[in-house]
C-alpha positions in Angstrom: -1.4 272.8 -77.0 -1.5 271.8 -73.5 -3.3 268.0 -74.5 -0.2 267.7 -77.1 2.7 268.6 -73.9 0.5 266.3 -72.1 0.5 263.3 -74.6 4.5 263.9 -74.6 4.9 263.9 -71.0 2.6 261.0 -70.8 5.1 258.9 -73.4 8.2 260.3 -70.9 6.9 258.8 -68.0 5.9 255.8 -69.8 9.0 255.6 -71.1 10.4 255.8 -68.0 8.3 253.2 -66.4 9.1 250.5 -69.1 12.8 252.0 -69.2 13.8 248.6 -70.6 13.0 249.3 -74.1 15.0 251.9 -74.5 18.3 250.1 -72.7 17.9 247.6 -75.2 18.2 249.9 -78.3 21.0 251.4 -76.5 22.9 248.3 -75.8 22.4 246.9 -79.3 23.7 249.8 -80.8 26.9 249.5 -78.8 27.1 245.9 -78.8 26.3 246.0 -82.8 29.3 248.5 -83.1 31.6 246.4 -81.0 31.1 243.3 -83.1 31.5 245.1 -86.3 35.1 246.4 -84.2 36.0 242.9 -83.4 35.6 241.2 -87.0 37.4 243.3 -88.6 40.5 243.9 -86.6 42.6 246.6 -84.7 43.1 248.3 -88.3 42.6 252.2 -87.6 42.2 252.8 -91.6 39.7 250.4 -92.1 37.8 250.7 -89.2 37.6 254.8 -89.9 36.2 254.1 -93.5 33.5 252.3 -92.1 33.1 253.7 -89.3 30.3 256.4 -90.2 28.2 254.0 -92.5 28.0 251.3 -89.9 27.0 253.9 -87.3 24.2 254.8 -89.5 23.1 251.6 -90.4 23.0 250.1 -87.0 21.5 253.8 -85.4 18.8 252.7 -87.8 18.2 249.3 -86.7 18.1 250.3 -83.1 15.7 252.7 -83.9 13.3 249.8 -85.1 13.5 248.0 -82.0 10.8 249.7 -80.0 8.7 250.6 -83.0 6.5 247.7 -82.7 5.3 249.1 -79.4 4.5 252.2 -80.5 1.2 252.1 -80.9 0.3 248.8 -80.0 0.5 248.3 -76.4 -2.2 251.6 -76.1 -4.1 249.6 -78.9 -4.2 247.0 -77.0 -5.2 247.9 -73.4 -7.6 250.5 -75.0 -5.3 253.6 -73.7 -5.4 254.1 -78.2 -9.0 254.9 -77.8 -9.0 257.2 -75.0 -6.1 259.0 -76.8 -8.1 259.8 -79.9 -11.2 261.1 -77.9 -8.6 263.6 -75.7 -9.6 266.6 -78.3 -6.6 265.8 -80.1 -6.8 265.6 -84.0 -5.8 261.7 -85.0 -2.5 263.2 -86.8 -1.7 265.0 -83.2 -1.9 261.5 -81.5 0.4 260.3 -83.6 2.9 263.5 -83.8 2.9 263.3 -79.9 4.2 259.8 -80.1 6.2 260.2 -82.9 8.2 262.7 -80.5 8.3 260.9 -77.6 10.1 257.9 -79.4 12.5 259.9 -81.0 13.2 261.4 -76.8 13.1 258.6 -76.1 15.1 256.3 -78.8 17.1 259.1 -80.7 17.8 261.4 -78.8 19.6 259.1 -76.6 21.1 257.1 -79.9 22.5 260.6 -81.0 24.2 260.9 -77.7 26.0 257.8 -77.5 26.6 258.0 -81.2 29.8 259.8 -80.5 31.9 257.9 -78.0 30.5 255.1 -80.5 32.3 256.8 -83.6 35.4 256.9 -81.5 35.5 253.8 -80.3 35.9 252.6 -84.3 38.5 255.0 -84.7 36.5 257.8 -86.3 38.9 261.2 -86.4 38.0 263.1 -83.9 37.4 266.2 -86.1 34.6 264.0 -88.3 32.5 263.2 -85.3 30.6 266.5 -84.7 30.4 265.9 -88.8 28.6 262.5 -88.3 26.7 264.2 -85.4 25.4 266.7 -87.8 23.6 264.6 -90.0 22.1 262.2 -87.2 20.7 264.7 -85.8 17.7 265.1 -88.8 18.4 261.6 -89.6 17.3 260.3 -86.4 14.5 263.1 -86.8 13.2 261.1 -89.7 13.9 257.7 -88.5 11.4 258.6 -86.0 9.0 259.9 -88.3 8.7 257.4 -90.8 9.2 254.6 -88.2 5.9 255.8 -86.4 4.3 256.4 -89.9 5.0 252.2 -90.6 4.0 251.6 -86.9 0.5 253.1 -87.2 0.3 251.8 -90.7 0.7 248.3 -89.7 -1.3 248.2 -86.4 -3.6 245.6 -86.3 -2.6 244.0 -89.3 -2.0 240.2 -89.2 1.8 239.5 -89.3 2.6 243.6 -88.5 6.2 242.2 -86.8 6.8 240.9 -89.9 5.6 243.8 -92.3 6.8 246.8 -90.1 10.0 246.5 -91.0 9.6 245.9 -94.4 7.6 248.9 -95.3 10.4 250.5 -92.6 13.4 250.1 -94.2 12.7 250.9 -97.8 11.7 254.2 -96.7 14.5 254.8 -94.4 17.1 254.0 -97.0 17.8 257.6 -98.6 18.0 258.8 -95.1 20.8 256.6 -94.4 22.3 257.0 -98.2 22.5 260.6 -97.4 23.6 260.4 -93.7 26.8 258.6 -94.1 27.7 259.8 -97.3 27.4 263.2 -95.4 29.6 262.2 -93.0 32.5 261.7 -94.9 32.5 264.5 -97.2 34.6 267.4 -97.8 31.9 269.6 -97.9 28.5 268.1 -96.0 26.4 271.1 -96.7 24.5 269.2 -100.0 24.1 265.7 -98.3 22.5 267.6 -94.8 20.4 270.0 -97.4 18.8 266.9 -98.4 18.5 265.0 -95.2 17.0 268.3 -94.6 14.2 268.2 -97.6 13.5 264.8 -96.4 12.7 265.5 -93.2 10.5 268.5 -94.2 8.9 266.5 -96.5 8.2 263.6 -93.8 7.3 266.4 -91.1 3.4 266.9 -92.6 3.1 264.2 -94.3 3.9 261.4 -91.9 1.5 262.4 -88.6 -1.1 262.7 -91.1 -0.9 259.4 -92.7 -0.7 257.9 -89.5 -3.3 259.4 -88.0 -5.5 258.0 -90.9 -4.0 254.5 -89.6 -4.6 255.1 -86.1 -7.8 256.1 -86.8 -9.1 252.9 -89.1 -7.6 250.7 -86.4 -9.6 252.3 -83.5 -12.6 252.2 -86.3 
């Protein structure tokens, strides 16, 4: 246990170190959200209709921002190495990492999420609603963001193909989140962001490690 706290503690003070990544995912989200305010006008109704789905959707793109640093910058220096002969299993590597970027990435997306929502005119009383289903949602964003990370490491064009293996994936996650957000009743929509989320828990540190571990060969 104590290599796997270590591992997470190492990604917070990296994180903290290169603090510029995580800024950057920040200010896109709320520059993304402004710009989506400004098209469309001052209209309250229209912009509270929208309002959760284009939270979602851009939560998700700024989500992907950092993901191609993941693992690659420890690839590359040979920090990837080391971390696979710490006495961690290859699937712990890449749950450790998996948690820092969502500490690092979600956690701070969820938090700004909010004043975000309000901003486009969300009701006040449907914010801790859209809150609710980010919360998993960024969860798995996370999850299967590192999976497609570790999967495309090393490959030729992985900029390119990250996202594109990414995305698909990340779709029901984002059908379900905003569709949650709206509803009268978000306890089906969150049940399934749920079942995703335990689904992706097991399976996506193991798949990844499998990647990390053909990279390092």
């Amino acid at each position: 246990m104590k290599p796997f706290l270590a591992l997470i503690r190492r990604e917070l003070i990296l994180a903290l170190r290169h603090a510029g990544d995580s800024v950057a995912s920040l200010l896109f989200f709320v520059i993304a959200a402004s710009l989506f305010a400004f098209a469309i006008g001052p209209s309250a109704n229209v912009l509270s209709g929208i309002a959760p789905g284009v939270v979602w959707v851009i939560a998700l793109l700024a989500a992907l921002l950092p993901l191609n640093r993941l693992f690659a910058a420890d690839f590359e220096d040979g920090s990837l190495d080391q971390l696979m002969l710490s006495g961690l299993p290859a699937s712990g590597v890449a749950m450790g990492k998996i948690i820092g970027h969502w500490l690092t990435t979600g956690l701070p997306l969820l938090l700004i999420a909010g004043p975000v929502a309000v901003m486009l005119r969300l009701g006040g009383d449907a914010v801790p609603q859209l809150l609710a289903t980010l919360l998993p949602g960024t969860m798995l964003l996370s999850l299967v963001g590192g999976m497609s990370a570790a999967v495309t490491l090393g490959a030729r064009g992985g900029t390119v193909l990250l996202p594109l293996i990414a995305l698909p994936l990340m779709i029901p996650a984002v059908i379900f989140g905003a569709a949650g957000a709206v509803a009268q009743s978000p306890y089906a929509e969150l049940a399934m962001l749920g079942g995703l989320l335990a689904l992706f828990l097991p399976i996506a540190p193991l798949a990844a490690g499998a990647a990390l571990q053909a990279a390092v060969g």
